[in-house]
C-alpha positions as CSV (number, residue, x, y, z in Angstrom):
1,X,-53.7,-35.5,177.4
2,X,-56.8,-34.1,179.1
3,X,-57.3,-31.5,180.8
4,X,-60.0,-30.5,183.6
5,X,-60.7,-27.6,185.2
6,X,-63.1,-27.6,188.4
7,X,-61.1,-30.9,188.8
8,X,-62.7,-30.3,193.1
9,X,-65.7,-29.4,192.3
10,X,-68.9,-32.6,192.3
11,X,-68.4,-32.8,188.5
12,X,-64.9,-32.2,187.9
13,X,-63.6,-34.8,190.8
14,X,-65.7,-37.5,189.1
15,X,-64.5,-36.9,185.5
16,X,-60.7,-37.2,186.4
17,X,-61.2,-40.4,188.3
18,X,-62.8,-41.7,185.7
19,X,-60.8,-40.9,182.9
20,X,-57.7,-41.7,185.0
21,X,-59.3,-45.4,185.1
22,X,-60.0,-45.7,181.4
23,X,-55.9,-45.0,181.2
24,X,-55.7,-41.3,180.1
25,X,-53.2,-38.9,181.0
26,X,-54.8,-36.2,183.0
27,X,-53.8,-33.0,184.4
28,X,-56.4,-31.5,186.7
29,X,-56.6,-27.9,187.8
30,X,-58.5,-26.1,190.7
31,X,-57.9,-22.9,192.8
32,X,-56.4,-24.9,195.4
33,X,-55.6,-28.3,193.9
34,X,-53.3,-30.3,195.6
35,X,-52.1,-34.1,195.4
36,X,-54.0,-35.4,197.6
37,X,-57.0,-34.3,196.0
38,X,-56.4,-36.7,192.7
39,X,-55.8,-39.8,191.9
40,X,-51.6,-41.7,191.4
41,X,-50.5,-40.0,188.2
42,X,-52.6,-37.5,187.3
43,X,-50.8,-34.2,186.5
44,X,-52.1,-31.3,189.2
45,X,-52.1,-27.6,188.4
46,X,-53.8,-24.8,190.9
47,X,-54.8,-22.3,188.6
48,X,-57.5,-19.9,188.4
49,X,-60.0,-19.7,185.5
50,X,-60.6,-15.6,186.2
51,X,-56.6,-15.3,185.3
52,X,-56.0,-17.3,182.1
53,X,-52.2,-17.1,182.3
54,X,-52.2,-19.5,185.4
55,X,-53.7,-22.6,183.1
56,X,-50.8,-22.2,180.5
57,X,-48.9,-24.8,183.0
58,X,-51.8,-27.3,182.5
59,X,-52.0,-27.0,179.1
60,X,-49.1,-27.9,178.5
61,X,-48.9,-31.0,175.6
62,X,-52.6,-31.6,176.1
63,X,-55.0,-32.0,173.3
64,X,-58.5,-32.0,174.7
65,X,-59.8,-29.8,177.2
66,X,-63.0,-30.2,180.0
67,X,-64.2,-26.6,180.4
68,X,-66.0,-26.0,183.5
69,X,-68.2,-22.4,183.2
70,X,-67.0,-21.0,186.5
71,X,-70.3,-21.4,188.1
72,X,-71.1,-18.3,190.1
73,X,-67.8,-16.6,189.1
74,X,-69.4,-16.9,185.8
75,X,-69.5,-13.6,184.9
76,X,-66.0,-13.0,185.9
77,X,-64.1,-15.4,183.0
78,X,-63.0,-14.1,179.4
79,X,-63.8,-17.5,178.1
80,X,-62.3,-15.7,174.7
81,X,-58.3,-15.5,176.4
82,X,-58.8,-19.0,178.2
83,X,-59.5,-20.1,174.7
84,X,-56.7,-18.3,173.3
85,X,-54.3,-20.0,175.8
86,X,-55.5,-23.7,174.6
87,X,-55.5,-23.1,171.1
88,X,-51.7,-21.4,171.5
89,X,-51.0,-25.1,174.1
90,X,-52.5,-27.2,170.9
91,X,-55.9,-28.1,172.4
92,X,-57.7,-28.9,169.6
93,X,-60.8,-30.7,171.6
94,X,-62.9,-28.6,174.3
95,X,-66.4,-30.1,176.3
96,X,-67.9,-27.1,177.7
97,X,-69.8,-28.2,180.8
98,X,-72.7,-25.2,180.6
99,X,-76.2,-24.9,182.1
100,X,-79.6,-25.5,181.3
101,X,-80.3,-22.2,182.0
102,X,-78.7,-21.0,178.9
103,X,-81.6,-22.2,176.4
104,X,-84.7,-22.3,179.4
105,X,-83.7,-18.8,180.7
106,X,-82.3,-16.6,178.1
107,X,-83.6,-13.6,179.9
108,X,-81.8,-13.9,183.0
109,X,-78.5,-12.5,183.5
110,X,-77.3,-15.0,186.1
111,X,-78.4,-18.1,184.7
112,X,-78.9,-17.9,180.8
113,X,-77.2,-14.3,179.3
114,X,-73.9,-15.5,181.0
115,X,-73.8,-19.4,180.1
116,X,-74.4,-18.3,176.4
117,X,-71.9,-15.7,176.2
118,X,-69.6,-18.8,176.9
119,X,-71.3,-21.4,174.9
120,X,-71.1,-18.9,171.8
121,X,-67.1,-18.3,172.5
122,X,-66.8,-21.8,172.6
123,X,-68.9,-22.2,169.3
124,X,-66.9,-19.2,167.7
125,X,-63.3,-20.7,168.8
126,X,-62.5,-23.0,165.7
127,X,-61.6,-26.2,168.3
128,X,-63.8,-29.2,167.7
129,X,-66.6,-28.1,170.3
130,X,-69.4,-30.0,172.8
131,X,-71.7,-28.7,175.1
132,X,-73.1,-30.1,178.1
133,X,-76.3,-28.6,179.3
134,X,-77.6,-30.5,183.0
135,X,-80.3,-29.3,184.6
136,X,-80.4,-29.7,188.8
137,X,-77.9,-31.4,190.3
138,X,-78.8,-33.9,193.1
139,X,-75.8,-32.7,195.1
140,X,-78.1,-29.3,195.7
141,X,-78.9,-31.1,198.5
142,X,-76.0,-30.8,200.6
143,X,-77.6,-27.6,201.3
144,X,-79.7,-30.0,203.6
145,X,-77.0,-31.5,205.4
146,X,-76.7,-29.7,208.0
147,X,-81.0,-29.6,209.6
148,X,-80.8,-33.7,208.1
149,X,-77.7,-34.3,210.8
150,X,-78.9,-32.3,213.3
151,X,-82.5,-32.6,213.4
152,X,-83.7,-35.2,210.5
153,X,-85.5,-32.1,208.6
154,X,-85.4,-31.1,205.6
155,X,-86.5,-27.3,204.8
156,X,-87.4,-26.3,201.5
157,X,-90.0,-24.4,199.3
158,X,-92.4,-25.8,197.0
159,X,-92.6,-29.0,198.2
160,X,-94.1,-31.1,195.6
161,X,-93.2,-29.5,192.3
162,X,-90.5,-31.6,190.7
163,X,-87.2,-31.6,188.5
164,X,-85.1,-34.1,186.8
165,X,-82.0,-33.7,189.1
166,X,-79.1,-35.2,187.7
167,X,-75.9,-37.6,189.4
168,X,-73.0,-34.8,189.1
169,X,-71.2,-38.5,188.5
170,X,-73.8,-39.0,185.0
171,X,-72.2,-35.3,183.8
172,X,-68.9,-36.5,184.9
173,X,-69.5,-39.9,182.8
174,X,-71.0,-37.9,180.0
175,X,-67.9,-35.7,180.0
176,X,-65.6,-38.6,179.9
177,X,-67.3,-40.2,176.7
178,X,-67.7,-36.7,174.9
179,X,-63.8,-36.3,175.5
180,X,-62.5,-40.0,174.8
181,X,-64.8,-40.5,172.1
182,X,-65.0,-39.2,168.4
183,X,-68.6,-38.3,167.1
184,X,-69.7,-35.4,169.4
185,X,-68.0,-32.3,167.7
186,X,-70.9,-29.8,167.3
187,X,-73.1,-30.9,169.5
188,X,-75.1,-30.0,172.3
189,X,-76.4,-32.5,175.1
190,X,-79.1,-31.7,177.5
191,X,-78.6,-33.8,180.6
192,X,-81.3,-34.7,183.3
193,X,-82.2,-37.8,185.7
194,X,-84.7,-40.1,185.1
195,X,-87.6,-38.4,186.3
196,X,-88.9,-35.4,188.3
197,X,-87.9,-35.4,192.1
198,X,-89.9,-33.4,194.3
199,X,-88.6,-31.5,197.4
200,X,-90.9,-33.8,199.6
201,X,-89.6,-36.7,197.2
202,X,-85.9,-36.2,198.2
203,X,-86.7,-35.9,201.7
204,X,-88.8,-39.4,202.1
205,X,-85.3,-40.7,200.0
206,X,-82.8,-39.5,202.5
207,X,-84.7,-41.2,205.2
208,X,-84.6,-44.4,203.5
209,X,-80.9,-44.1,203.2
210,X,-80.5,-43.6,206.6
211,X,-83.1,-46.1,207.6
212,X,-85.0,-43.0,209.7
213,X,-87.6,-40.7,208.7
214,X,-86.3,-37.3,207.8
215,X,-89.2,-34.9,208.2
216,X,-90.3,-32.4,205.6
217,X,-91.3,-28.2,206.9
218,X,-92.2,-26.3,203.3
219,X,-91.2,-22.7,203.2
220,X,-92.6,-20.1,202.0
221,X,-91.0,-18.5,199.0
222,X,-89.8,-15.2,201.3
223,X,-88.5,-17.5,203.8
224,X,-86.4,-19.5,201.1
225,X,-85.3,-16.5,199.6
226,X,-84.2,-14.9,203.4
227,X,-81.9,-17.9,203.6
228,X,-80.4,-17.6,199.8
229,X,-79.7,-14.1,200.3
230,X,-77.0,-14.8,202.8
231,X,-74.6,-16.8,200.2
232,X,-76.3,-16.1,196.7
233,X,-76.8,-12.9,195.2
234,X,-80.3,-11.4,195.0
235,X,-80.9,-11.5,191.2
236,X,-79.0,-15.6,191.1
237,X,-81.7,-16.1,194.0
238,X,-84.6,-14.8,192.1
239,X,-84.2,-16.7,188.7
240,X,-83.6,-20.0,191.5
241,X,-86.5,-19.4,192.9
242,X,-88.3,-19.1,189.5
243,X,-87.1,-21.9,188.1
244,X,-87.7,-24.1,191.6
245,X,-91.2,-23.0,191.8
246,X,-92.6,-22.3,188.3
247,X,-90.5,-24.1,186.0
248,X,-90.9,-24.1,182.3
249,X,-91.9,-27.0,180.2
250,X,-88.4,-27.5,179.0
251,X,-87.1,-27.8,182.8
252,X,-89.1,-30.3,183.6
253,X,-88.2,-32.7,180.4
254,X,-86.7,-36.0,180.8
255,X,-83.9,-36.2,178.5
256,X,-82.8,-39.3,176.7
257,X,-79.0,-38.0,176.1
258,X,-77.4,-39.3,179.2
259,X,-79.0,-42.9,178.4
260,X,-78.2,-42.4,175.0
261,X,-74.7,-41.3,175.6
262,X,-74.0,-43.8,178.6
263,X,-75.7,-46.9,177.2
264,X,-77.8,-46.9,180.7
265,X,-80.5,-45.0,182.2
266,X,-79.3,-42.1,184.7
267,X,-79.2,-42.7,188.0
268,X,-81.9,-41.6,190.5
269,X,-82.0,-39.5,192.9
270,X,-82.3,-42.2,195.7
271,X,-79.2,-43.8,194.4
272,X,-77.7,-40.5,194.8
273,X,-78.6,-40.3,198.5
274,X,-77.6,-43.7,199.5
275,X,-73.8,-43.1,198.0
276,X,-73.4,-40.3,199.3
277,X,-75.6,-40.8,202.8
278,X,-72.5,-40.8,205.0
279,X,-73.0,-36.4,204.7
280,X,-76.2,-36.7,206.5
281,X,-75.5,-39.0,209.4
């Protein structure tokens, strides 16, 4: 059995589905799971990855684990006792799904010191061990939803540099081959889209998907920030902003690891925005 944590989250939601359709037994674990939130027979645990005692439930007669870094209550997991607990369950198999940040940003507390504290527990716990390391993920812009419905604009700084945002469902699909699969034990993927996507990119690509132009108003870096500061914390904001507006070489790399791991190029970022389209109507 496999077992997910974020099983809610755009990564985590996708991974269970899909390894509930390959025919695994899955038990999937969020704060606030509930049945409804996963597919016919897949096992459902709330549990909180800050309080390792509340997974021991999940666990339970599983061999494999998907290890979600607790995104921004990163810094608030003992990835060392939420190892413990697998190990003690018989979890032999755990696919840590990291960040970029870790290698591109070592400096920064918030995006790299964390996510390699992690990755090095994980490396340090004697279970067979993967890491997944995505850059951006297209989801980020949800954030738009909102200004898109409301007004058709999109809001953003630093409009035309661009990233390789990445399909949360290509993590999801890389996760579900890393943990079905033998042949990955010690090693590290970097995952990325296709190509670099602009702010100003994304924006003409929403309005294709809704079949009505969606119009683009750059902000300035303060103005950005302003807006962050009111559900990010300041030093989180700062290293965004960074990485948004002067990224390193490594940042902006295509990888080949999601094709090579899928059999298939990743998808772009306009697929992304006509599946999911509906949230900006």
């Amino acid at each position: 059995m496999i077992v997910v944590t974020g099983a809610t989250g755009n990564v985590g939601r996708s991974l269970v589905r899909s390894l509930a359709a390959a025919g695994r037994q899955v038990a999937a674990t969020s704060r606030g799971i509930a049945a409804a939130d996963v597919p016919q027979g897949v096992r459902h645990h709330p549990a909180d990855l800050t309080d390792p005692e509340t997974l021991r439930p999940a666990f339970e007669g599983a061999d494999a684990l998907f290890l979600q870094n607790g995104g921004p209550s990163a810094h608030l997991l003992d990835p060392h006792a939420i190892l413990g607990v697998a190990k003690a369950a018989g979890i032999t198999r755990v696919v840590l799904l990291s960040s970029q940040g870790a290698a591109t940003r070592p400096e920064s507390a918030s995006h790299g010191g964390t996510a390699r504290a992690i990755e090095d527990a994980v490396k340090r716990s004697a279970l067979d061990w993967t890491i997944l390391r995505p850059g951006g993920f297209d989801s980020n812009a949800y954030a738009w939803a909102e200004s898109v419905r409301t007004r058709r604009v999109v809001a953003a700084p630093f409009a035309d540099i661009g990233l390789p945002l990445i399909d949360p469902s290509d993590i999801a699909e890389a996760g579900a081959v890393t943990l079905r699969e033998d042949g990955h034990a010690g090693r590290t993927y970097e995952l990325t889209g296709p190509a670099l996507v602009t702010p100003r990119q994304a924006a003409r690509a929403l309005g294709a998907a809704l079949g009505e132009p969606v119009r683009f108003d750059e902000l300035t870096r303060a103005e950005a920030r302003a807006g962050m500061l009111q559900f990010m914390p300041g030093p989180v904001v700062d290293t965004t902003l960074d990485i948004l507006g002067a990224p390193t070489p490594a940042e902006q790399r295509v990888s080949p690891d999601v094709e090579q791991l899928l059999g298939r190029r990743p998808r772009t970022f306009a697929d992304w925005a006509h599946d999911h389209v509906a949230v900006f109507r």
